[in-house]
C-alpha positions in Angstrom: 102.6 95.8 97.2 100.2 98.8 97.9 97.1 99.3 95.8 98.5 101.8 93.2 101.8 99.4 92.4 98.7 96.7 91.9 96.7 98.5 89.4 100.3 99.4 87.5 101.3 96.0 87.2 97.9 94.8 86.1 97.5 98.1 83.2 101.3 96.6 82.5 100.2 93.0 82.2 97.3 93.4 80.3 98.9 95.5 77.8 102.1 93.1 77.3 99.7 90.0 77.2 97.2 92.4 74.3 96.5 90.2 71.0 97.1 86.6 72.0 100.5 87.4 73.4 102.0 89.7 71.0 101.5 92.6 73.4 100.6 96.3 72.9 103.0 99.6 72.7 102.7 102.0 75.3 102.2 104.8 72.5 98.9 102.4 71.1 97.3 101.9 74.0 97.7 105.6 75.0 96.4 106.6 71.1 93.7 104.1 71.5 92.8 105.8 74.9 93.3 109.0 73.6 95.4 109.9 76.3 99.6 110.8 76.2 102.4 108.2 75.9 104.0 109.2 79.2 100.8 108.8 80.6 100.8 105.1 80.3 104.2 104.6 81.5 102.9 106.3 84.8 100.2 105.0 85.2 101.9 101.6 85.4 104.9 102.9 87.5 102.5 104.7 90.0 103.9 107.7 89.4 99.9 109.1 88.2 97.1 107.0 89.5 94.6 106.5 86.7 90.9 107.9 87.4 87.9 105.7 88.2 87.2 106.4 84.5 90.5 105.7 82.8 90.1 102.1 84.2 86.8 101.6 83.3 88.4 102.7 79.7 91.1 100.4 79.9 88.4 97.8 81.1 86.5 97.9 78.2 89.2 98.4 75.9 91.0 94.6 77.0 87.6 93.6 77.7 87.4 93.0 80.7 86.4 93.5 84.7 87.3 96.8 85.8 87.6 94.6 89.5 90.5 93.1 87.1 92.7 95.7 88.4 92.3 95.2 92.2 93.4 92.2 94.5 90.7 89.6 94.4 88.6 89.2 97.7 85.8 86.9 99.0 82.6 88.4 99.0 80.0 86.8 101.2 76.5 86.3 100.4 73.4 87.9 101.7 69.7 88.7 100.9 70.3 91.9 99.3 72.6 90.2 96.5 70.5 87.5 96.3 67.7 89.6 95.3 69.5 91.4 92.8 70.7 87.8 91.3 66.8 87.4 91.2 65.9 90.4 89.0 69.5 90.5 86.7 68.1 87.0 85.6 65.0 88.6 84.0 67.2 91.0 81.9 68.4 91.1 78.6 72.2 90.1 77.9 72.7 93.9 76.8 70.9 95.0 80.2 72.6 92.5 82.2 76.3 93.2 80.4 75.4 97.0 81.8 74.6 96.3 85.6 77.4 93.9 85.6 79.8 97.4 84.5 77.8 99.5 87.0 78.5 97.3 89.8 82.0 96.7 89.2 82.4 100.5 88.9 80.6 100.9 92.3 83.0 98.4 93.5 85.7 99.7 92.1 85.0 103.2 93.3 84.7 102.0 96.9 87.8 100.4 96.7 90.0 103.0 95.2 88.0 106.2 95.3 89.3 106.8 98.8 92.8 106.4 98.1 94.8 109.8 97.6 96.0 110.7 94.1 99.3 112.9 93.6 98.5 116.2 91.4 100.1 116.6 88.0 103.1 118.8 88.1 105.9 118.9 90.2 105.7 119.3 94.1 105.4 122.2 96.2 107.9 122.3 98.7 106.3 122.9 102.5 106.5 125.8 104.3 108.9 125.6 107.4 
């Protein structure tokens, strides 16, 4: 399964498992989000690849990790994290619950800001 299939069946997940089980309609998620009905439905078949910021919408709208929507990896330690550990401990829970959503966003954006997105529209054909 390539990254974009991942992130589809994740948006897909999330909504069906929405309120305890009782699942969310495309079309409410999409109003919610403010964004069209079709859009949903492409998002979670690949067909569009949702923007760094549409996950980070979709993140805080199902409350939670925006890293929810890529395959888990190990991270190992080191002094830089360490240090930042250090210093988030001396924040308020406000503060703290902001860093947290920065550095999953930075993460997020490392992870799937190089990946190429398809333009809206249909496709040019090549020249010969």
């Amino acid at each position: 399964m390539n990254l974009f299939d991942y992130v589809g069946q994740r948006i897909r997940d999330l909504r069906l498992n929405y309120g305890d089980g009782q699942g969310l309609s495309q079309e409410a998620l999409a109003k919610a989000l403010g964004v069209a009905a079709n859009t949903i439905s492409r998002w979670e078949t690949a067909t569009y690849r949702p923007s760094l910021e549409d996950l980070d919408s979709l993140a805080r709208f199902f409350g939670v990790s925006i890293l929810q929507f890529f395959p888990p990896e190990e991270a190992p330690a080191n002094d830089q994290l360490n240090a930042l550990l250090r210093a988030a401990r001396q924040l308020k829970p406000e503060d703290l619950d902001e860093l947290r959503r920065y550095a999953e966003f930075r993460r997020a954006r490392s992870v799937y800001g190089d990946q190429e997105r398809p333009r809206a529209g249909r496709k040019r054909k090549e020249a010969a």
